[in-house]
C-alpha positions as CSV (number, residue, x, y, z in Angstrom):
1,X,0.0,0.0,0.0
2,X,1.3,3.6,-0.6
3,X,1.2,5.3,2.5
4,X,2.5,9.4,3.4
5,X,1.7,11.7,6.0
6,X,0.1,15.2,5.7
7,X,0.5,17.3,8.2
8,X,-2.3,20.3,8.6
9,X,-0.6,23.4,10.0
10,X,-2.9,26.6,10.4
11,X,-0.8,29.3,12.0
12,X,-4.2,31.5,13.3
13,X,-4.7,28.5,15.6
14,X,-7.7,29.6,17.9
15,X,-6.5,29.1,21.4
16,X,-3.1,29.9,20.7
17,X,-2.0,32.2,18.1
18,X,1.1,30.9,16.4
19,X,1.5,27.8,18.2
20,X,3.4,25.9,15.8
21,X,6.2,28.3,15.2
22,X,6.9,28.6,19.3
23,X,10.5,27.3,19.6
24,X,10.7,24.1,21.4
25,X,14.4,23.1,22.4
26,X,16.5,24.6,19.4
27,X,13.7,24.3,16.8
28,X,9.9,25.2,15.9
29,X,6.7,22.8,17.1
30,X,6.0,22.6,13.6
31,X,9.3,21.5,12.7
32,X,9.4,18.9,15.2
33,X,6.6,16.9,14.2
34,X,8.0,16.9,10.7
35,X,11.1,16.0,11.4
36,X,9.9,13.2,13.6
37,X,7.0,11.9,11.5
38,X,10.0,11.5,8.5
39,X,12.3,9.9,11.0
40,X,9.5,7.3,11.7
41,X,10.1,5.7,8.2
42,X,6.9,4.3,7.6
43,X,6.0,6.8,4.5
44,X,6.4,7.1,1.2
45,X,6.2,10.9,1.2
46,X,6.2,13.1,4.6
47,X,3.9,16.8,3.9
48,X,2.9,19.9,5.9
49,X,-0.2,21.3,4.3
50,X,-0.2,24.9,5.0
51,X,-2.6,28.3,4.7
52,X,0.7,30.1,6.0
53,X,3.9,31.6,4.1
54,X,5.7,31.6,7.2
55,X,5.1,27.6,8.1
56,X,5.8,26.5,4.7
57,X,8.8,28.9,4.7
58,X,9.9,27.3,8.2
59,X,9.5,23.8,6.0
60,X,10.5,23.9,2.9
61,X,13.7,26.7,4.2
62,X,14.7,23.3,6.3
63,X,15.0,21.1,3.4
64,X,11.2,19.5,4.1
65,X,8.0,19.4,1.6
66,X,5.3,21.5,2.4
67,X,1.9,22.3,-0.1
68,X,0.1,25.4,0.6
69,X,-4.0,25.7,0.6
70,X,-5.7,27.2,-1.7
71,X,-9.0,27.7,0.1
72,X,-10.0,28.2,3.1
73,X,-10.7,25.5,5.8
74,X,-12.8,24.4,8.4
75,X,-10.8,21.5,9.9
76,X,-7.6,19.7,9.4
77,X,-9.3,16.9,7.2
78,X,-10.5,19.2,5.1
79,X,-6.8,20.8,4.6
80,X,-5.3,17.8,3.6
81,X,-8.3,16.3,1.4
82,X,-7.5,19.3,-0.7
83,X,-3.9,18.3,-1.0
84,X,-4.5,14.2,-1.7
85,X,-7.2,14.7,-4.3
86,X,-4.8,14.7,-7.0
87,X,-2.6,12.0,-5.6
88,X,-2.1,8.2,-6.0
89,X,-2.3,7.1,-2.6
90,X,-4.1,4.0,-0.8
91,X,-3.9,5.6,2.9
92,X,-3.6,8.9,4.4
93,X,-2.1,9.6,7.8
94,X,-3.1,12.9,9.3
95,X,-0.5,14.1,12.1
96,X,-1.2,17.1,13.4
97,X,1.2,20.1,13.5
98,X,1.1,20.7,17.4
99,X,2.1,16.6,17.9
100,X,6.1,17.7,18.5
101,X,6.4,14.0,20.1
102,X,4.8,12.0,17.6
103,X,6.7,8.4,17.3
104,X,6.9,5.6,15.3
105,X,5.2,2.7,17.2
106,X,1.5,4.1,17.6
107,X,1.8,5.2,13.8
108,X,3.0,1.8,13.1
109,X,-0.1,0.3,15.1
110,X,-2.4,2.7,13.2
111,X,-1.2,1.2,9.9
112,X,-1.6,-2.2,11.1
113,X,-5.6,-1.7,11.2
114,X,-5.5,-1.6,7.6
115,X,-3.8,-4.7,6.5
116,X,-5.3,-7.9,6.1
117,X,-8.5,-9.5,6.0
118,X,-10.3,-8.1,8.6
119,X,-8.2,-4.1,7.3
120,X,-10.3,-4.1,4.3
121,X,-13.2,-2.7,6.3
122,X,-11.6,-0.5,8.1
123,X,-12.1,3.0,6.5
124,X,-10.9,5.7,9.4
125,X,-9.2,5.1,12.5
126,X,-7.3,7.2,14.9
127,X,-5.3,7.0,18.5
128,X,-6.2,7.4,22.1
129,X,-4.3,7.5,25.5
130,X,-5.1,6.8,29.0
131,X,-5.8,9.3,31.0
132,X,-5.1,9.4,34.7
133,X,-4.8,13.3,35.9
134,X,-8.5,14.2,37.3
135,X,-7.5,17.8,36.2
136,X,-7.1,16.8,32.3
137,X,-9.9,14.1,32.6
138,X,-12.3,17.0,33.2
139,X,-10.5,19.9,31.1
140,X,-12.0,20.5,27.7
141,X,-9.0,21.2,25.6
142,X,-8.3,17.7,26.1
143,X,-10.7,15.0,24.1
144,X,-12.2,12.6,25.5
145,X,-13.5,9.1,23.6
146,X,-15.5,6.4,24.9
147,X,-15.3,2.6,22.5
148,X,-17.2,-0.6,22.5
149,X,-15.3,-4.1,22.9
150,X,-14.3,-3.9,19.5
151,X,-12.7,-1.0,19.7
152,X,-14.8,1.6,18.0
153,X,-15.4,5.0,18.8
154,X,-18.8,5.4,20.2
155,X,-18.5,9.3,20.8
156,X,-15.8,12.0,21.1
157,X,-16.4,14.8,23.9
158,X,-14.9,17.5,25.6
159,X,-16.9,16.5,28.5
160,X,-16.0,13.9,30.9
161,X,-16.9,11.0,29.4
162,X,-18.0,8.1,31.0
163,X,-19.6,10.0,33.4
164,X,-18.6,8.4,37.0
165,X,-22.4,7.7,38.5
166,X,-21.2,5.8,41.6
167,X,-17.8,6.3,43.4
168,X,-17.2,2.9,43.4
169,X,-16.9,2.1,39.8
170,X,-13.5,2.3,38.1
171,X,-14.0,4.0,34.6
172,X,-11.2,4.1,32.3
173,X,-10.7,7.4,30.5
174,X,-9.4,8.1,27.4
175,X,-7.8,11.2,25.1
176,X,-8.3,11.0,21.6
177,X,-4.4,12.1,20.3
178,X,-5.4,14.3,16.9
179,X,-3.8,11.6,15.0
180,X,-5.9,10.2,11.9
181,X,-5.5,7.1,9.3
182,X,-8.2,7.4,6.1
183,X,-8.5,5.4,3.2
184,X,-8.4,8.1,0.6
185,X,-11.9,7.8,-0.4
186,X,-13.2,7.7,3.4
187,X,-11.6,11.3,3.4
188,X,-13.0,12.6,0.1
189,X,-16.6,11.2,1.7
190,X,-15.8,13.4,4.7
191,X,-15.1,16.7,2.9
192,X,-18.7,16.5,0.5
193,X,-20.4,16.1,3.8
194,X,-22.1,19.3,5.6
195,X,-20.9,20.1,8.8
196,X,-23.1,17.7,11.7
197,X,-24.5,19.4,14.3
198,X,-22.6,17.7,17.2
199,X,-19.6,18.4,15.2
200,X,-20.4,21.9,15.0
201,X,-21.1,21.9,19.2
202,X,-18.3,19.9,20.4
203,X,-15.8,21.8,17.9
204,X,-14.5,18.3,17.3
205,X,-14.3,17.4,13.6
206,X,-14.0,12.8,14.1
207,X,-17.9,13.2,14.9
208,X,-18.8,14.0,11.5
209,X,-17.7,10.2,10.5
210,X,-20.2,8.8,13.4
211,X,-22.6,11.2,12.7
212,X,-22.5,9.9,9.4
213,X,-22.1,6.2,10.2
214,X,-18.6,5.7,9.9
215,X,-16.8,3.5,12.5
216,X,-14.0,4.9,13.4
217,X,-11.2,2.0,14.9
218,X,-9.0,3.2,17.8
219,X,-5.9,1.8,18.9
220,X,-4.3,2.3,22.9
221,X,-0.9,3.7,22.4
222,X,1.2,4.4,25.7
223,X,2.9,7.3,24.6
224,X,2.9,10.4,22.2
225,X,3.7,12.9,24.5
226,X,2.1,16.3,25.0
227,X,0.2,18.1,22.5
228,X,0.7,21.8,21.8
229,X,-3.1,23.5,22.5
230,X,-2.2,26.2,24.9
231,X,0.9,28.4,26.5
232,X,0.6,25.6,29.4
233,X,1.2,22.8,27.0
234,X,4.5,24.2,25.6
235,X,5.2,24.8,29.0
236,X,4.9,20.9,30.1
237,X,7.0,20.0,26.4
238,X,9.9,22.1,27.3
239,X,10.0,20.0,30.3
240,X,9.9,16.9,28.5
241,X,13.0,18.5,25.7
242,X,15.2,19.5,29.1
C-alpha cells in the first residue's frame, strides 16, 4: 500500500496564536513533528499542508516538503483532502502540527488496522491514550472518547466522558491524540459532507464520521507525549525536551 503523512498546519490557531512556530528546544513545534513523522520511516512521502507563508517557509527553508492551501478550511481533514485529491495514494495519515512528540510505534499500530483480511473494512481510524490526571480528565482542551469491545469510537467529547455515577466504579478514561489514518476515499466522503451538528457543538471534527455512520477503529498507544493547545502545553513540552 502507498502510505505518506500530511501534516495540517494553520498558524491563526484559535487558542493559541502561532503555536506551531513557538521554539521548542533549538527548533519550531512545527518542525518537530515533521522532522519526527520523517524519521519514523513508515512513508512514502512526509507533507505539511499549509494556509501560512511563514510555516511553509519554516518547511520547505529546512529542506522538508510542504503544499500550501488554496481555500479556506474548516478543519484539518478538510486541509489535507485538498492536497491528496490529485494524488495516488491507498492511505492517508493525518498528524497534526502541534504533535512535537509523535513516534513511530502508535503510527505503526495505526497502519496495522489496515492490512489484512479483517483491514479491508476499516475506512478511518485514529489513536487514544489513558488518561489518569482528574484535572485533564475533566479539562476540555483535552478530548475525551469512549469505544465498545471492539474497539470503536462510540463518541468524542470535551466533556468527561463516561460519566462516574457511583464512586465505586472504576471508569477508564481516554484522550483521543489528533492523529488520523483514512482510506483516501473515506476522506473525500468526509469533505462532501455538511458540517453535523454535534460536530459543529463539540468543535471536534472525528464526529462528523459517526454522525455519518462511519466507524472509526481506535488503537491504545502508551505514549505520544504532549500536545501543543495552549501556553501551558508548551510549558509541560519544554520539560519533556530538558
Amino acid at each position: 500500500m502507498n502510505r505518506i503523512a500530511l501534516i495540517p498546519a494553520r498558524y491563526a490557531a484559535t487558542r493559541f496564536p502561532a503555536k506551531l512556530m513557538q521554539l521548542l528546544g533549538d527548533k519550531s513545534v512545527i518542525r518537530h513533528t515533521y522532522d519526527n513523522t520523517v524519521a519514523t520511516g513508515l512513508f512514502d512521502a512526509v507533507v505539511v499542508v499549509t494556509d501560512s507563508d511563514i510555516i511553509y517557509d519554516e518547511i520547505v527553508g529546512h529542506g522538508g516538503q510542504a503544499i500550501k492551501s488554496i481555500r479556506e478550511h474548516e478543519s484539518g481533514s478538510d486541509r489535507i483532502a485538498e492536497a491528496v485529491a490529485g494524488m495516488e495514494v491507498d492511505i492517508v495519515v493525518n498528524v497534526q502540527g502541534d504533535e512535537p512528540f509523535v513516534q513511530k510505534e502508535p503510527l505503526e499500530k495505526l497502519l496495522q488496522l489496515f492490512e489484512g483480511e479483517i483491514g479491508k473494512n476499516v475506512q478511518v481510524a485514529s489513536l487514544m491514550q489513558i488518561m489518569t490526571n482528574p484535572k485533564l480528565i475533566e479539562d476540555p482542551n483535552y478530548v475525551k472518547v469512549a469505544v465498545n469491545k471492539n474497539m470503536e469510537a462510540l463518541f468524542f467529547s470535551r466533556s468527561v466522558i463516561p460519566y462516574q455515577r457511583e464512586k465505586i466504579a472504576t471508569p477508564i478514561y481516554y484522550e483521543h491524540i489528533g492523529v488520523y489514518a483514512f482510506r483516501k476515499q473515506a476522506l473525500m466522503n468526509f469533505t462532501s459532507w455538511p458540517i453535523t451538528p454535534l460536530e459543529a457543538v463539540e468543535k471536534i471534527e472525528c464526529l462528523r464520521y459517526l454522525e455519518n455512520g462511519v466507524s472509526i477503529r481506535m488503537v491504545v498507544t502508551e505514549y505520544m507525549g504532549v500536545e501543543i493547545d495552549t501556553p501551558e502545553d508548551l510549558l509541560r513540552a519544554e520539560k519533556l525536551i530538558r
